[in-house]
N, C-alpha and C positions, 0 to 999 in steps of 0.2 A: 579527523574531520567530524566522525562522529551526526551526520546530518541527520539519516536516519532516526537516532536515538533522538534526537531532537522532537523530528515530526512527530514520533510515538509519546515522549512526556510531553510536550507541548498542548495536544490534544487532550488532554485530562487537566489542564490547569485552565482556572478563567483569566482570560486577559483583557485588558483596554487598548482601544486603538492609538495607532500611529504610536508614535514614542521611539525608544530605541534598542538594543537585543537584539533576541533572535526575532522579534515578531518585524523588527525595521521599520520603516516609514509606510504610509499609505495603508496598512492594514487594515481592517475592521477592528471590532471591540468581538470577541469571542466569548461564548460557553462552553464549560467544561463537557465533554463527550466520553462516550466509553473506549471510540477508537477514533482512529486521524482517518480520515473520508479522503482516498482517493479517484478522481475519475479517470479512466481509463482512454484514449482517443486511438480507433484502429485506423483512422483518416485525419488528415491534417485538416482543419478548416479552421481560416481567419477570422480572431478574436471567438472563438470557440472557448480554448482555455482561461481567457480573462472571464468570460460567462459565468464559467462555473465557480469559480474562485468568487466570485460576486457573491453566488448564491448558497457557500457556504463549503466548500472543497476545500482539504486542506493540504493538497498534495496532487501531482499530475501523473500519469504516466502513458509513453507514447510506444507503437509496436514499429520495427526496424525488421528487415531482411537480410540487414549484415551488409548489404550490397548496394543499395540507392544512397548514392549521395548526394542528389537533387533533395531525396526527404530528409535527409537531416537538415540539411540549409533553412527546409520550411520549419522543422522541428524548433531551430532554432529561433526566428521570426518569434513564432510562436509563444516562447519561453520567453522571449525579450518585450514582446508586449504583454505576458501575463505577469511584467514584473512591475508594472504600472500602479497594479492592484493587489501585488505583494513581494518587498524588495528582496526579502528572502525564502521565494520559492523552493521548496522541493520538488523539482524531477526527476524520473523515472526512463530507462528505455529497459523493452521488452525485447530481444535479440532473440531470433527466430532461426538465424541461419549463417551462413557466409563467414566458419571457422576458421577456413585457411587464409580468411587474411584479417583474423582476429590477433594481433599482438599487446605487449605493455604497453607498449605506445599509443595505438588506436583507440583503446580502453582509455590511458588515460588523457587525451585528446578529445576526448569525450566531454569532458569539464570546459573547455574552450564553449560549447554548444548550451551549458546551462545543464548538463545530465552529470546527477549527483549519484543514483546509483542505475545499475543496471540486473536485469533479473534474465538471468541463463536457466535452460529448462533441463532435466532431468539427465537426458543425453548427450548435452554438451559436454567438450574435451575437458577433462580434467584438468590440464595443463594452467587452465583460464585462470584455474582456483590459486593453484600455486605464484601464478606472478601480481608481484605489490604494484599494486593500484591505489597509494594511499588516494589519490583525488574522486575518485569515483568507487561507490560499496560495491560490491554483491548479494544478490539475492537469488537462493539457488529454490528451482520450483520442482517440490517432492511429493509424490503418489500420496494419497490417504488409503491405505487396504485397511478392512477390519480381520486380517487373520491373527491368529495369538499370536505367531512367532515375531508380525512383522515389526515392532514397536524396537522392537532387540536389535532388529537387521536395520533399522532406520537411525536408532541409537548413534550409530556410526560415523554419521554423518557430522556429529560433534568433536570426532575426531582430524576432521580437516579445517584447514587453516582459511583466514579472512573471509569469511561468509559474516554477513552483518544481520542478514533475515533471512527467513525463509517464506516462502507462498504456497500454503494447502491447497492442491490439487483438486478442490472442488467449489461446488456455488451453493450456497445458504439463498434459499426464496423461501416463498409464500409458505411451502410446505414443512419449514424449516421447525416451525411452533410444536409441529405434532414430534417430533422427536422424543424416544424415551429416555430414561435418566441411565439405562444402557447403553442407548446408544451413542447419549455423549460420553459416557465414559470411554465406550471404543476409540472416539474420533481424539479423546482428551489424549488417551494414552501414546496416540502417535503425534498430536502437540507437544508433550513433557519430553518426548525419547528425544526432540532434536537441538533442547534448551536452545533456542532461538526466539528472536519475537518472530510472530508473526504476521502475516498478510494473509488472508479470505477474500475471494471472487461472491459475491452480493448481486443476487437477479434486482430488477425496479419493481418488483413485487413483494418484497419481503414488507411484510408487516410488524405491531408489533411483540407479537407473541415470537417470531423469530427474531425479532433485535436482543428480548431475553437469553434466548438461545444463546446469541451469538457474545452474547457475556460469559454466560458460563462456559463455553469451549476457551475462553483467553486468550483471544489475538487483540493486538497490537494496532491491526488499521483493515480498513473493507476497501474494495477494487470496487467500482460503480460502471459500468462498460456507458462509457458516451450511447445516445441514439442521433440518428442522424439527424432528426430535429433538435434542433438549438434550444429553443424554448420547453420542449418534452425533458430535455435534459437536464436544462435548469431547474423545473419542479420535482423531478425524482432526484436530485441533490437537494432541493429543502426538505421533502417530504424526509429521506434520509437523515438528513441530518437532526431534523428533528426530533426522532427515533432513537437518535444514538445521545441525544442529552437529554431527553427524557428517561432513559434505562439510569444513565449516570448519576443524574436528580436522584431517583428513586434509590438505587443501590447504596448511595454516599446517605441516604437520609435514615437508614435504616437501622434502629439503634442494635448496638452488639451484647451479646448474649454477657451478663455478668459472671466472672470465674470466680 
């Protein structure tokens, strides 16, 4: 299925609207970005998701307790009218909880709902990893420590099977610019140790001295946490976006040192 990998090169290529592919009908016409922009909703609200898909989102992602199944219902609403304004959406569930009646099955019945992958957190039962879910990915969410050892001990993680991405256990804001070229190499070295693409959690204040940043660490797509105003949210998705293909512009324009 592969969707995933999709939403990550898709994002780096420019495209025109509507037509057919992966971008499907009703699309906009896109620019090329450094990462695939998605927004995060911890609350369901209608036509929320078409909002931001409007204003430039390239990817959704919703939070579950494992155990309401009134909110998935609305999840799906959701997912069904955000497909209005793009026929083939990427969704996301963030599962929080409710293991013991997490099976193959449920997982992938998930797909029924419009949920293409789903992202398990740190402590979630191992078991999840081992059963085929070809319908819906994984996305497993791992610590960032800066100790020397931990890169080796994260390593590991490459060793287990069907994991599509992973999501760095931290948030890149406003503060993100001042970072030194130390310390992205710390945060770099536990990106290389899990050779996966990534996902990074993005406060509505990063600017863009951190969108730089957030190039040279090398993830794959940014988390945008919805606010609960509808309209606030929509311009911290353009302002975002704008950020991430202005970095792109700039980096792709940059001519390369002669060998």
């Amino acid at each position: 299925m592969a969707k995933l990998q999709d939403l990550f090169t898709q994002a780096r290529r420019t495209q025109g609207g509507g037509g057919m592919g992966f971008l499907g009908k009703n699309r906009a016409s896109s620019k090329a970005h450094a990462a695939a922009l998605v927004v995060e909703f911890s609350q369901v609200s209608a036509g929320g998701a078409e909002s931001v898909l409007k204003a430039g989102a390239d990817g959704l992602l919703f939070t579950w307790n494992g155990q309401d199944g009134a909110l998935l219902e609305s999840i799906k609403k959701e997912i069904d009218s955000a497909k209005t304004s793009d026929s083939q959406i990427v969704a996301g569930l963030q599962i929080t909880g409710g293991w013991d009646k997490l099976d193959r099955e449920s997982i992938n019945n998930l797909k029924d709902l419009g949920i293409l992958y789903i992202i398990l957190p740190f402590n979630a039962p191992a078991r999840l990893l081992a059963m085929e879910t070809k319908d819906v990915e994984k996305v497993v969410t791992i610590p960032v420590r800066t100790e020397d050892l931990y890169p080796i001990f994260i390593r590991n993680l490459s060793a287990l099977d069907r994991i599509a991405a992973v999501l760095l256990d931290l948030e890149l804001s406003g503060e993100t610019g001042s970072l030194s070229i130390g310390d992205v190499l710390r945060y770099r070295a536990v990106r290389e140790a899990v050779r996966f693409p990534a996902f990074v959690r993005v406060a509505n204040d990063l600017d863009e001295a951190g969108a730089y940043t957030l190039n040279a660490l090398g993830v794959q797509a940014v988390i945008l946490t919805a606010d609960a105003a509808e309209e606030k949210t929509r311009q911290e998705v353009k302002h975002l976006r704008e950020l991430l293909e202005k970095v792109f512009q700039e980096d792709n324009d940059t001519p390369s040192i002669p060998k």
